[in-house]
N, CA, C and O of each residue as an XYZ file, in Angstrom:
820
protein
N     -71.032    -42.520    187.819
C     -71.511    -41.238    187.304
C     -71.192    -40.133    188.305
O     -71.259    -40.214    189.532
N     -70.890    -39.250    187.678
C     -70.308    -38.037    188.635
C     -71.484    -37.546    189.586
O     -72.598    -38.022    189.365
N     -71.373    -36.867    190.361
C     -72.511    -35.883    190.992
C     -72.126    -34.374    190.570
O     -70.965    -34.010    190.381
N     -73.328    -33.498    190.443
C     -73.091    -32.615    190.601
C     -73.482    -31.431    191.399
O     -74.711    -31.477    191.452
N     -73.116    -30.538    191.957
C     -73.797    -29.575    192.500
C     -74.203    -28.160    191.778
O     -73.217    -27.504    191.441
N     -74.973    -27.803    191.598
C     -75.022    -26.521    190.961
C     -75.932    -25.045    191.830
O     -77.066    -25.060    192.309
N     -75.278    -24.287    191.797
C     -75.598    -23.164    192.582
C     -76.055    -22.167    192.073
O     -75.352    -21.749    191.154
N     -77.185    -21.440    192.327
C     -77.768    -20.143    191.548
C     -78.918    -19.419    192.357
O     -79.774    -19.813    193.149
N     -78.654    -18.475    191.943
C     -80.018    -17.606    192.635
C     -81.558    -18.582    192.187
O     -81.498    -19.650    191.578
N     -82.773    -17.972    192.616
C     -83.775    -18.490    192.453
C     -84.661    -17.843    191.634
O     -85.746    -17.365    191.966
N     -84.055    -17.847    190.338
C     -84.230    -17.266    189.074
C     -83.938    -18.186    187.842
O     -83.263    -19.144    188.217
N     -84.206    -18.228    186.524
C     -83.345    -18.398    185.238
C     -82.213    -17.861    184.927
O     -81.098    -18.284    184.621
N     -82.726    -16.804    185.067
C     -81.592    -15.714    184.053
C     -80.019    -16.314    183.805
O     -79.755    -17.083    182.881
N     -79.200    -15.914    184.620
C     -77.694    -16.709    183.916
C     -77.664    -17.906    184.433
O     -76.510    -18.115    184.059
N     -78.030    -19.173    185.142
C     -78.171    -20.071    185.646
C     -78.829    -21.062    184.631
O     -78.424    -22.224    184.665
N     -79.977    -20.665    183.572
C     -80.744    -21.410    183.005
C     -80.008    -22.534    182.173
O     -80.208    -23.726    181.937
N     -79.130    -21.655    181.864
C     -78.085    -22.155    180.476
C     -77.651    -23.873    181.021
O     -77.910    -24.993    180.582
N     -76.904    -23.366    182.142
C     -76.377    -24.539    183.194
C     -77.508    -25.468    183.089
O     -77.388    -26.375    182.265
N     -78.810    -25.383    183.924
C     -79.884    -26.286    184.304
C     -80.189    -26.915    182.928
O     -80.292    -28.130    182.754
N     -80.317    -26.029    182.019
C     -80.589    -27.247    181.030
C     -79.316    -28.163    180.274
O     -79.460    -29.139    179.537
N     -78.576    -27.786    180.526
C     -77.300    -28.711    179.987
C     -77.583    -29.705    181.030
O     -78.322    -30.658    180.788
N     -77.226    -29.593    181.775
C     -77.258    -30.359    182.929
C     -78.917    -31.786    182.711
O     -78.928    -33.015    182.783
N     -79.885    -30.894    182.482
C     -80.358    -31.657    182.556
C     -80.776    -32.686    181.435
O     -81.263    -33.809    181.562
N     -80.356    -31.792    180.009
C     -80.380    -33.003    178.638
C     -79.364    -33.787    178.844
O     -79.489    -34.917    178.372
N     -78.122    -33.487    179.553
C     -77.161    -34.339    180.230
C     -77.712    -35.852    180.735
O     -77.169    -36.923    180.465
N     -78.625    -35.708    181.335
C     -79.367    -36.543    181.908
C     -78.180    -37.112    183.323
O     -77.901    -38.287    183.563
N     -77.585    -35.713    184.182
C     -77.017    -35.938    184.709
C     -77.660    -36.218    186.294
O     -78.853    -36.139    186.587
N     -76.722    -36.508    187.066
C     -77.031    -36.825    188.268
C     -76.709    -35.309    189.220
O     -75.566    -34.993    189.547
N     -77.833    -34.556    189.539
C     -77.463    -33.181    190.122
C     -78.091    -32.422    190.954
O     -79.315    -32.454    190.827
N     -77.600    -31.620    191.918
C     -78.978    -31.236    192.750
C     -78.706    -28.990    192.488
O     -77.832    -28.143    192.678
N     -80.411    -29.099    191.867
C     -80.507    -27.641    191.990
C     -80.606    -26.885    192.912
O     -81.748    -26.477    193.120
N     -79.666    -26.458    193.696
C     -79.631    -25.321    194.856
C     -79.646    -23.933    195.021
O     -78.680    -23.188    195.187
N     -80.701    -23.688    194.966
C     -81.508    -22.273    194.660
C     -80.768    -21.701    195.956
O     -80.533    -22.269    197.023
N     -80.399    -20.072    195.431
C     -79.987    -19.537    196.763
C     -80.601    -18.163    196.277
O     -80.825    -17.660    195.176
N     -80.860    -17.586    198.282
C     -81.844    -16.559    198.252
C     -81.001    -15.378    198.260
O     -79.805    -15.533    198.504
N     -81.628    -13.798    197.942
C     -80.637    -12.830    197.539
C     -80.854    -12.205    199.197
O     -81.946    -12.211    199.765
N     -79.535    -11.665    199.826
C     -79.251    -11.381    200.785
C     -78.595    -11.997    202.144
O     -77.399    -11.762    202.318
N     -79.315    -12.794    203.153
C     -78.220    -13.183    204.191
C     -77.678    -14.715    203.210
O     -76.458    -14.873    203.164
N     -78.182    -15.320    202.789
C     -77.868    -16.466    202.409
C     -76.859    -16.302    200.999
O     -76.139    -17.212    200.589
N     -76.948    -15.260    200.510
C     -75.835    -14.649    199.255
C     -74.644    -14.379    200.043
O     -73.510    -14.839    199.909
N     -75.225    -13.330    201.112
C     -74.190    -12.785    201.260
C     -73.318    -13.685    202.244
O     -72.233    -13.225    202.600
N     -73.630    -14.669    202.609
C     -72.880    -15.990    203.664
C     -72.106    -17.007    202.905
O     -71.230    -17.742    203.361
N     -72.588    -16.945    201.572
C     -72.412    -17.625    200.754
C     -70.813    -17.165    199.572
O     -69.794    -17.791    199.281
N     -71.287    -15.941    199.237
C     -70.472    -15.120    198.654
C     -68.670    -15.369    198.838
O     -67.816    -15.133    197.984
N     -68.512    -15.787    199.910
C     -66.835    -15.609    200.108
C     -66.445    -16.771    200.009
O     -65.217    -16.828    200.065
N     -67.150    -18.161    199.831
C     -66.852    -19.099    199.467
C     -66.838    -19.341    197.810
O     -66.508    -20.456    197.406
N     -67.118    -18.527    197.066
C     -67.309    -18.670    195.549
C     -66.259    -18.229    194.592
O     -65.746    -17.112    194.648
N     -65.946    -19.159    193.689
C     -64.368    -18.360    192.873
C     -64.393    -17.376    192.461
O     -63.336    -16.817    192.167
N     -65.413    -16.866    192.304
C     -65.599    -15.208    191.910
C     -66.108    -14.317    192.207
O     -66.160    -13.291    191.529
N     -66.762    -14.530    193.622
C     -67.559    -13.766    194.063
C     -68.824    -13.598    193.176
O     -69.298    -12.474    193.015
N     -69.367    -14.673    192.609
C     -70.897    -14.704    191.369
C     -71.324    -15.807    191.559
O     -70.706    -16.693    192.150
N     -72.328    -15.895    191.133
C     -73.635    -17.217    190.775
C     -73.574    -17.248    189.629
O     -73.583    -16.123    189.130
N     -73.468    -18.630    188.448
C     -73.709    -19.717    188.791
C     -71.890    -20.262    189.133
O     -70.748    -19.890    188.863
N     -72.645    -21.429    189.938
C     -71.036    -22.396    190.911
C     -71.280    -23.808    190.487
O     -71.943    -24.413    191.329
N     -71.001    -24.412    189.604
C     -70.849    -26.139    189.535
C     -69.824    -26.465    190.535
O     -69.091    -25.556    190.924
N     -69.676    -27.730    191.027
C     -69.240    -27.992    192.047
C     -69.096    -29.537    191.190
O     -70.229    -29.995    191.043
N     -68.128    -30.368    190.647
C     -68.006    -31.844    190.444
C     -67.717    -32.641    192.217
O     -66.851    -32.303    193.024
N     -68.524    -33.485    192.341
C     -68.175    -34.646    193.484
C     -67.226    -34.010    194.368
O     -66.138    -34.473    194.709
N     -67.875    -32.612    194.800
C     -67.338    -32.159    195.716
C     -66.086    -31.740    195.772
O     -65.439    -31.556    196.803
N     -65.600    -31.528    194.280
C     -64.256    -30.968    193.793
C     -63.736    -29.440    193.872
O     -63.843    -28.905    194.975
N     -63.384    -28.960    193.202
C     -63.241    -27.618    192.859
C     -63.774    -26.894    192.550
O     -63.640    -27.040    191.335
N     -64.796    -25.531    192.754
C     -65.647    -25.329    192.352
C     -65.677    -24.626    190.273
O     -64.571    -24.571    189.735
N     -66.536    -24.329    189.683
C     -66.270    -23.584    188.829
C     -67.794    -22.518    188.360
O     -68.992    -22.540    188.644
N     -66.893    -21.668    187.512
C     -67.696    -20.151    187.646
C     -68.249    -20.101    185.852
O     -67.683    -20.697    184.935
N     -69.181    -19.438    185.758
C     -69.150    -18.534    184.679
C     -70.141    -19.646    183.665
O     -69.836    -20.678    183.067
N     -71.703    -18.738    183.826
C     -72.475    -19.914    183.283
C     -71.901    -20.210    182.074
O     -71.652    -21.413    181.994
N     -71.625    -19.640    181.198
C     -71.078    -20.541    179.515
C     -70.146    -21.442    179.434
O     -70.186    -22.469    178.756
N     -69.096    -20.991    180.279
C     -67.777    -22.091    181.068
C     -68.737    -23.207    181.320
O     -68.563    -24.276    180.734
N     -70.061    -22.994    182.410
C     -70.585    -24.505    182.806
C     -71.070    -25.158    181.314
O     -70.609    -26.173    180.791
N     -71.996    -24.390    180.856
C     -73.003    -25.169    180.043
C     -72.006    -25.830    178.817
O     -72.463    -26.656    178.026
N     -71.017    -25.502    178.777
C     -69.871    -25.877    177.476
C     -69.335    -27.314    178.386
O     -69.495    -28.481    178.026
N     -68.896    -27.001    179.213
C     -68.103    -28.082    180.196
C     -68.866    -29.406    180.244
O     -68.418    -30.471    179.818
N     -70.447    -29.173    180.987
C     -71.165    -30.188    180.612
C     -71.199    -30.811    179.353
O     -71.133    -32.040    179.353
N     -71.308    -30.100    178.059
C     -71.627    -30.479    177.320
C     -70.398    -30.933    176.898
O     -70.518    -32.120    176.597
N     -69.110    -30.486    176.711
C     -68.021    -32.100    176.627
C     -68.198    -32.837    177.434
O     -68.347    -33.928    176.885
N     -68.300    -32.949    178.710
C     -68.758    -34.448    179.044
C     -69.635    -35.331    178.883
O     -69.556    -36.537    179.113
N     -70.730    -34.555    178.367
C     -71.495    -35.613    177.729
C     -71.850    -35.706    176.176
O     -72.924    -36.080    175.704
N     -70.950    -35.372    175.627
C     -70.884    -35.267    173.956
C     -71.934    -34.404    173.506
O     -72.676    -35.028    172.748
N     -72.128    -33.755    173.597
C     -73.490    -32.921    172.880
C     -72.840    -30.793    172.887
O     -73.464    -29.732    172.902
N     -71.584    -31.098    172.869
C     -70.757    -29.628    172.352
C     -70.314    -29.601    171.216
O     -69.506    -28.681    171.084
N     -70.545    -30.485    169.871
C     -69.787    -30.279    168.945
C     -69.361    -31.670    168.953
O     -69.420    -32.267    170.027
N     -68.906    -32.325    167.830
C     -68.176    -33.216    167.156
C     -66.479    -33.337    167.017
O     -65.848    -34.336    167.361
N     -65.925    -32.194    166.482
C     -64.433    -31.963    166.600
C     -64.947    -30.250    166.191
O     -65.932    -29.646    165.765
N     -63.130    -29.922    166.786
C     -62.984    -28.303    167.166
C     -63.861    -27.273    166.067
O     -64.322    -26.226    166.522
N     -64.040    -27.573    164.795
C     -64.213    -26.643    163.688
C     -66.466    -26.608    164.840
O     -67.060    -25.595    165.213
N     -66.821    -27.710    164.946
C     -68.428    -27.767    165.580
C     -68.089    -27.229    166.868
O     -68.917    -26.378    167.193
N     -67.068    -27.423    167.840
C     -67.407    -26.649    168.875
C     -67.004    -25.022    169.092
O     -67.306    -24.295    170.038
N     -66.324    -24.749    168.052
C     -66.088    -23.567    168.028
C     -67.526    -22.759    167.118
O     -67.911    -21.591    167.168
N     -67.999    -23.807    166.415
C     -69.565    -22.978    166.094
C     -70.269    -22.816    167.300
O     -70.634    -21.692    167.643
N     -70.542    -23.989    168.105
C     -71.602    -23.823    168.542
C     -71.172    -23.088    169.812
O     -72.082    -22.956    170.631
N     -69.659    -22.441    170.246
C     -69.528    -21.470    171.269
C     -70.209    -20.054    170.405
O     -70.993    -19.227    170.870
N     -69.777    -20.090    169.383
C     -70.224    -18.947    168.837
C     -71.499    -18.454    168.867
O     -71.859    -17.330    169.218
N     -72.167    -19.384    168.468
C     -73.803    -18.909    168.741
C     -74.042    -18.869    170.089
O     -74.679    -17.858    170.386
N     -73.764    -19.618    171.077
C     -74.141    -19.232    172.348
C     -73.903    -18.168    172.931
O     -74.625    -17.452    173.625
N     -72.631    -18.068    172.559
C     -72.450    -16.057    172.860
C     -73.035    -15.382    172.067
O     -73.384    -14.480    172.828
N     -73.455    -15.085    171.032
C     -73.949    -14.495    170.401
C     -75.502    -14.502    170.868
O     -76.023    -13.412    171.105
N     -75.815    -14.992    170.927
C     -77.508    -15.136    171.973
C     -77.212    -14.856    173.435
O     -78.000    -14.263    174.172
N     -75.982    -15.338    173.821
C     -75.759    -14.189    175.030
C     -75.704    -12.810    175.370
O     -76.119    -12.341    176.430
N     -75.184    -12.180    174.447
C     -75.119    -10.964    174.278
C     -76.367    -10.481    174.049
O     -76.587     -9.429    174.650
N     -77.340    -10.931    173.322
C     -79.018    -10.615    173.297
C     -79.442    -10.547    174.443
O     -79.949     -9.461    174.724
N     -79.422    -11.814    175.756
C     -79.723    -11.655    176.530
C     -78.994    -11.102    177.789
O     -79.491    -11.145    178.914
N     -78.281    -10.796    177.622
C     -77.612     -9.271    178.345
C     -78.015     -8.265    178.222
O     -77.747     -7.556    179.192
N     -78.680     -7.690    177.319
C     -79.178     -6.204    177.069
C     -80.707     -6.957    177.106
O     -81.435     -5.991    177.333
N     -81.509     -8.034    177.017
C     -82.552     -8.242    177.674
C     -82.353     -8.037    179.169
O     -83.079     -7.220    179.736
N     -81.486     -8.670    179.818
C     -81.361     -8.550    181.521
C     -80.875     -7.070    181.701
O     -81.104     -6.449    182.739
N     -80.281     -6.607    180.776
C     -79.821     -4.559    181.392
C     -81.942     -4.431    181.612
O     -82.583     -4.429    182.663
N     -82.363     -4.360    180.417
C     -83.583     -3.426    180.428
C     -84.416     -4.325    181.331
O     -85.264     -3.681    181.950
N     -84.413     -5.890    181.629
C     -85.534     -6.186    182.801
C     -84.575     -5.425    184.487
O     -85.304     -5.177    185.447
N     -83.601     -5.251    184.573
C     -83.273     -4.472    185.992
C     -82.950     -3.081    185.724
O     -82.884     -2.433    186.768
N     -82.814     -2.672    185.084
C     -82.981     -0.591    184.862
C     -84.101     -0.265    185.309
O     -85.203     -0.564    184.848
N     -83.809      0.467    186.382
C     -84.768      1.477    187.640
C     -85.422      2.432    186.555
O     -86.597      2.268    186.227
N     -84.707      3.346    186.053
C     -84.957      4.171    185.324
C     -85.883      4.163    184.506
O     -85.489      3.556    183.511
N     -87.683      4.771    184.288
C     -88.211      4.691    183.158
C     -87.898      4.795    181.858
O     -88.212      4.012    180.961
N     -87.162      5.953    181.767
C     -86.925      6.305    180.670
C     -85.825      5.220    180.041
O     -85.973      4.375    179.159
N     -84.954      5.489    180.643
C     -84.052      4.603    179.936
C     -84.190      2.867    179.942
O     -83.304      2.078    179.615
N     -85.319      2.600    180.328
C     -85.857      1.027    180.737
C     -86.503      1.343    179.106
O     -85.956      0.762    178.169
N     -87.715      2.312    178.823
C     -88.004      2.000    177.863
C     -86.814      1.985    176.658
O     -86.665      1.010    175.921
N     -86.221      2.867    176.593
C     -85.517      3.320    175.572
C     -84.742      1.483    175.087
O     -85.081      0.785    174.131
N     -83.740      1.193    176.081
C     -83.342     -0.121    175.712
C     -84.351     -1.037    175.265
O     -83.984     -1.775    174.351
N     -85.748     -1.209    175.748
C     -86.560     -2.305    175.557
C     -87.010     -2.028    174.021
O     -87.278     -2.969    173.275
N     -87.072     -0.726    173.614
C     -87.613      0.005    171.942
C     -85.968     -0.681    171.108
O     -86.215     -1.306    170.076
N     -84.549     -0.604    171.451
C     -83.297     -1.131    170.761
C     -83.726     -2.703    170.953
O     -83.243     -3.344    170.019
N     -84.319     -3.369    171.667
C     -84.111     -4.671    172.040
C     -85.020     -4.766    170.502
O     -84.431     -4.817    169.423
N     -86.519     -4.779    170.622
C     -87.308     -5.123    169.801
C     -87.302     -4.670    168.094
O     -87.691     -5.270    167.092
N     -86.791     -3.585    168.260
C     -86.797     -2.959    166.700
C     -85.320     -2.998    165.681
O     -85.148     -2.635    164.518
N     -84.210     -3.718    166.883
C     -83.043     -3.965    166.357
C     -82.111     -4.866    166.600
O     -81.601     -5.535    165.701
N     -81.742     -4.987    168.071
C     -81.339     -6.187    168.806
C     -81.672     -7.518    167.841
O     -81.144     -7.941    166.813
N     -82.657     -7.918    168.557
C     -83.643     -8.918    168.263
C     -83.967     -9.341    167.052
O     -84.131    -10.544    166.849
N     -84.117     -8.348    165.995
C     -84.833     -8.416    164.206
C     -82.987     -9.305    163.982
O     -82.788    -10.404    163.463
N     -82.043     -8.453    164.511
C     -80.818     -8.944    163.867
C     -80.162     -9.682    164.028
O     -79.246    -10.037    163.285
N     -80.550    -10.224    165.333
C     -79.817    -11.596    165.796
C     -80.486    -12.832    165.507
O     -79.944    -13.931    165.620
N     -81.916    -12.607    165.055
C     -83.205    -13.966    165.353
C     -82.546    -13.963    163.605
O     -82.626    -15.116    163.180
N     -81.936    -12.990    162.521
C     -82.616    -13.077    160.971
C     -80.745    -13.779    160.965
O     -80.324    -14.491    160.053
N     -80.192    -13.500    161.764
C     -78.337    -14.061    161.344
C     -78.828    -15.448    161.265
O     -78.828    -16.236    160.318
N     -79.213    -15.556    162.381
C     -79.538    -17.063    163.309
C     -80.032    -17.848    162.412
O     -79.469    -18.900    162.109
N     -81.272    -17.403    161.804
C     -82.247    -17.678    160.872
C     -81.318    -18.099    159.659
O     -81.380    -19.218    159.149
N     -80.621    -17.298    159.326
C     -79.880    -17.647    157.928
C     -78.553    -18.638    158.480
O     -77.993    -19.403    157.694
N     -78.263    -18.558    159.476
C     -76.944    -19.838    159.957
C     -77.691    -21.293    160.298
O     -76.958    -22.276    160.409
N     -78.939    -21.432    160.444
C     -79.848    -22.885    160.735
C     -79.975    -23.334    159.595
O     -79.914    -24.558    159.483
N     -80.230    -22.370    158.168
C     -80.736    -22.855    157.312
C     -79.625    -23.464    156.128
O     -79.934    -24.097    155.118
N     -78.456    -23.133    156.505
C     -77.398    -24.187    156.133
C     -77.160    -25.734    156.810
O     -76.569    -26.699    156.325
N     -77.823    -25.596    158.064
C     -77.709    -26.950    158.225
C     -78.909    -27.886    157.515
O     -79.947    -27.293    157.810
N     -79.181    -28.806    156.897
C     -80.146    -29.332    156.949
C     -81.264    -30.194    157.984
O     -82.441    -30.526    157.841
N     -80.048    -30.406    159.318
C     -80.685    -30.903    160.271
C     -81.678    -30.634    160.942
O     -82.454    -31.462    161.421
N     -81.767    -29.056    161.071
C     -82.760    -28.197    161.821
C     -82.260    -28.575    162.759
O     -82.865    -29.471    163.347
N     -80.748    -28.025    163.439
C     -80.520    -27.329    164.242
C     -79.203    -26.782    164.063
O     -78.598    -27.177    163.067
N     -78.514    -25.783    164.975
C     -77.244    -25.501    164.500
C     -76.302    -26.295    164.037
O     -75.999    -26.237    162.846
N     -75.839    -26.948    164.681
C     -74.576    -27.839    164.252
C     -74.610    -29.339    164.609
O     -75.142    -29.964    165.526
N     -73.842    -29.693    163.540
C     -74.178    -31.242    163.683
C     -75.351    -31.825    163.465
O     -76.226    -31.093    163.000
N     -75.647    -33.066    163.693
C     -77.069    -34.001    163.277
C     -78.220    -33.548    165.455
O     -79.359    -33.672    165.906
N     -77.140    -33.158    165.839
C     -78.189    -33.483    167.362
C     -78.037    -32.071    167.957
O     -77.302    -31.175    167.543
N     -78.950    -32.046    169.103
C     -78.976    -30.644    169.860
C     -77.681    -30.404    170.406
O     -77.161    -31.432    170.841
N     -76.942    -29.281    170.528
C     -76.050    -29.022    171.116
C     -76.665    -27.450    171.728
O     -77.615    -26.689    171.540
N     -75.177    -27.587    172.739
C     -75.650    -26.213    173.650
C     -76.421    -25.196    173.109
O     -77.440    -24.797    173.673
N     -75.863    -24.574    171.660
C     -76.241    -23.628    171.094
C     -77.679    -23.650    170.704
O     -78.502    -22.744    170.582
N     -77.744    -24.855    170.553
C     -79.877    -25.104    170.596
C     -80.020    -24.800    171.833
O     -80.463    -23.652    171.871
N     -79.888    -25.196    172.824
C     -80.377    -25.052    173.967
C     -80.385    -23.992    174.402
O     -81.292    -23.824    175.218
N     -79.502    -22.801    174.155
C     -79.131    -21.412    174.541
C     -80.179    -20.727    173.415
O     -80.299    -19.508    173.542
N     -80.704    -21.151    172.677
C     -81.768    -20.347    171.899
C     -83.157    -21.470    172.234
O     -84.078    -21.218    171.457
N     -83.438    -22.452    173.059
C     -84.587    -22.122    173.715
C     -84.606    -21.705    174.721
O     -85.755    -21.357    174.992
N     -83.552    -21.423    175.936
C     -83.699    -20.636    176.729
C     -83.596    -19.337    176.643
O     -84.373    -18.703    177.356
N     -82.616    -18.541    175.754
C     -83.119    -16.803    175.073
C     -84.678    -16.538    174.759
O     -85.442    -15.630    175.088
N     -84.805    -17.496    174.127
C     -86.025    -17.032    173.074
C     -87.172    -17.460    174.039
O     -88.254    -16.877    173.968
N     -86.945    -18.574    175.038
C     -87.884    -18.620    176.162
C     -88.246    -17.220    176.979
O     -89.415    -16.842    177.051
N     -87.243    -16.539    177.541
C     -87.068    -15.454    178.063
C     -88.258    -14.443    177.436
O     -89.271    -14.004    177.982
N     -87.722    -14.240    176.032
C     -88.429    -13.129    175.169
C     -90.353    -13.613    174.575
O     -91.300    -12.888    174.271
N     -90.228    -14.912    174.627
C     -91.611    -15.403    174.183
C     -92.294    -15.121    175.191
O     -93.441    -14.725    174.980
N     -91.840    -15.229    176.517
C     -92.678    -15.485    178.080
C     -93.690    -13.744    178.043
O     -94.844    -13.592    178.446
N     -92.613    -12.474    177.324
C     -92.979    -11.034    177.133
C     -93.589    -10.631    176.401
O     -94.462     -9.812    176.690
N     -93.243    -11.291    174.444
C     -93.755    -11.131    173.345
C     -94.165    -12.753    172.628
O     -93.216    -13.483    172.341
N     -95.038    -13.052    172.470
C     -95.255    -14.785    172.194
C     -94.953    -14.470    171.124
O     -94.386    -15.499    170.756
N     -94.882    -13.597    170.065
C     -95.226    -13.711    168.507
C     -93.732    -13.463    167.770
O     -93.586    -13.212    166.574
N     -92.522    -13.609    168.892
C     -90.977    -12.936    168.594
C     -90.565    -14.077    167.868
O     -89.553    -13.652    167.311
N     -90.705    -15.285    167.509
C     -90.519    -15.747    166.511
C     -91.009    -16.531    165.219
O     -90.476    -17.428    164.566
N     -92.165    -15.892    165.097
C     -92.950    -15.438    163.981
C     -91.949    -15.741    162.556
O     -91.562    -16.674    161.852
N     -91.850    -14.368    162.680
C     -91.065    -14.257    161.271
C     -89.926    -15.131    160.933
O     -89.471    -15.049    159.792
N     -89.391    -15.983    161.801
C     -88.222    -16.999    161.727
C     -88.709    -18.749    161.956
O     -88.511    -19.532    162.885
N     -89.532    -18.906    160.425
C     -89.303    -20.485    160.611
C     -88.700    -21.289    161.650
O     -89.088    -21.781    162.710
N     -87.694    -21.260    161.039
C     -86.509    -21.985    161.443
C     -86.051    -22.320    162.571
O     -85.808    -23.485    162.886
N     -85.851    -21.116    163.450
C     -86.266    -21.062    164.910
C     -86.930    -21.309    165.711
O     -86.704    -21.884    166.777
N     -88.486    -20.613    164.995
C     -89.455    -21.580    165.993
C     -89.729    -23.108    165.453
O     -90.801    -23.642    165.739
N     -89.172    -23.503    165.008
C     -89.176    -25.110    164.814
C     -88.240    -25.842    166.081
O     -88.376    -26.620    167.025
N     -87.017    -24.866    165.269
C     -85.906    -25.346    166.690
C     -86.175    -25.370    167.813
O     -85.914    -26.358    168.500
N     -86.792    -24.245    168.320
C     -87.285    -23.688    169.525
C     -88.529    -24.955    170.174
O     -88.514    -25.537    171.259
N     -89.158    -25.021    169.454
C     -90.109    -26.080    169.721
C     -89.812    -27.640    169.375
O     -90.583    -28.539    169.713
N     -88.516    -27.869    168.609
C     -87.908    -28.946    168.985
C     -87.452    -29.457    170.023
O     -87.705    -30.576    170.468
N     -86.346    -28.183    170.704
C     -85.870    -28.483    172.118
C     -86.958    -28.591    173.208
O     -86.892    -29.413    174.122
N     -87.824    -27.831    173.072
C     -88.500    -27.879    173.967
C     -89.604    -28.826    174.453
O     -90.400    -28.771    175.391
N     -89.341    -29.807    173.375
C     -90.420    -30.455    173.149
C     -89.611    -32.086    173.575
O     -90.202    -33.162    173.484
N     -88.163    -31.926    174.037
C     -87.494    -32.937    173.816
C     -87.636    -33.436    175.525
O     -87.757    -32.698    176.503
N     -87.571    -34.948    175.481
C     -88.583    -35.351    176.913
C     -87.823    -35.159    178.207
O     -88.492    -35.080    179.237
N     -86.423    -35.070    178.283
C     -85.632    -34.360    179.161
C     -86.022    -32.796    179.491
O     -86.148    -32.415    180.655
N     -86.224    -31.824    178.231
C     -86.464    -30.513    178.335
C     -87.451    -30.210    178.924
O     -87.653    -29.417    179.844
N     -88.388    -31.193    178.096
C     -89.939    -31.250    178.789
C     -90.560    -31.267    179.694
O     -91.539    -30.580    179.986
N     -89.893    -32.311    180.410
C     -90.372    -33.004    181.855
C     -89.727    -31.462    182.779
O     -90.410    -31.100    183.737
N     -88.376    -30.598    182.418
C     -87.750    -29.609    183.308
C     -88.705    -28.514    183.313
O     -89.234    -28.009    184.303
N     -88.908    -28.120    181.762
C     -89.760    -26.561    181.820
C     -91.150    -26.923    182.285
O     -91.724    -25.842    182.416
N     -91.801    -27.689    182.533
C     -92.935    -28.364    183.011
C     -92.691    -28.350    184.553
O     -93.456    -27.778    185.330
N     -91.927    -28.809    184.815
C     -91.669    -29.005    186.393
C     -90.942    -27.662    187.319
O     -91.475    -27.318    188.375
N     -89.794    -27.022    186.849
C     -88.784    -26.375    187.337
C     -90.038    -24.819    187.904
O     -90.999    -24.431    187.240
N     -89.636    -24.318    189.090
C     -90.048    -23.220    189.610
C     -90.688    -21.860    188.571
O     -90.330    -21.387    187.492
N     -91.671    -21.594    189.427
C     -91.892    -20.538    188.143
C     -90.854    -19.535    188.660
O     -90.071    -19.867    189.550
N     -90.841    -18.430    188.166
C     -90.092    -17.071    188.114
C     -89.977    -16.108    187.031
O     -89.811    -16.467    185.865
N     -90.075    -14.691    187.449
C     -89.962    -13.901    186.626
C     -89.565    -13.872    185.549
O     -90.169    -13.770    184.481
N     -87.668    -14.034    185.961
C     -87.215    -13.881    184.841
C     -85.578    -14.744    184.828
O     -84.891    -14.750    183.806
């Protein structure tokens, strides 16, 4: 079994995606939290891109770019899709819930009052209604209760960690979407997921 290393600030935010692949993986891996400043910045010139998150295989080559990881894992351990027509769904939804939580992470680091609120009023009254009701109507073609295929794939997992994010602020954000919070509380409820969000560091965000 491979080892892995994985590298990230001492946060969720773009890192989460990784940790939980990794860990429904039921892989062999060590989480290496890194702190923001001398230890970033010591760190920094060794990284392919100058960013966090860094998988590292058995001390191989490193690689960048949490969706790159959480996809990567998940072909190696079968849980990305079935053949190309499923993994090209389930990239889709993961970006697509990425992009949600990108303009969640603009408005949790905007200094600015004003414009902190202003994005957080687009997040809730439009963002959010339109991505949770797509979502909502793309689950409910599957019969499985979950995106694609008969088992969890990334794209489940990338909507309990989004929707983790947004529940931790608003508990009641998926309310109006069955479907989701089923999913949502499927993954989360799954004994790999379980044993992580139970155990793993608290943090903001």
């Amino acid at each position: 079994m491979p080892k892995y290393s994985f590298k990230y600030f001492n946060a969720r935010g773009r890192g989460e995606i990784g940790r939980l692949a990794l860990v429904y993986a039921g892989a062999d891996w060590e989480d290496n939290r890194v702190e923001w400043g001398e230890q970033w910045e010591n760190l920094k010139p060794s990284t392919p891109l100058s960013m966090l998150p860094v998988l590292v295989v058995d001390g191989g080559l490193p690689v960048s770019e949490s969706l790159v990881i959480a996809q990567f894992i998940a072909e190696e351990y079968n849980f990305g899709g079935s053949n190309s027509a499923e993994r090209a769904q389930v990239r889709m939804i993961v970006q697509y819930l990425d992009s949600l939580f990108s303009k969640i992470a603009n408005a949790h680091f905007e200094q600015d009052p004003g414009k902190k609120e202003e994005l957080k009023k687009e997040i809730q009254t439009k963002l959010m209604p339109d991505t949770f009701s797509n979502l909502e109507k793309l689950l409910a073609k599957n019969a499985s209760g979950v995106f694609v295929g008969s088992g969890i794939t990334t794209a489940d997992l990338q909507l309990q960690n989004v929707a983790g994010v947004i529940l931790g602020k608003l508990n009641t954000a998926l309310d109006s979407y069955p479907g989701l919070k089923a999913l949502f509380e499927k993954v989360s409820a799954e004994p790999k997921i379980a044993s992580w969000l139970n155990s793993r560091p608290e943090t903001k965000f």
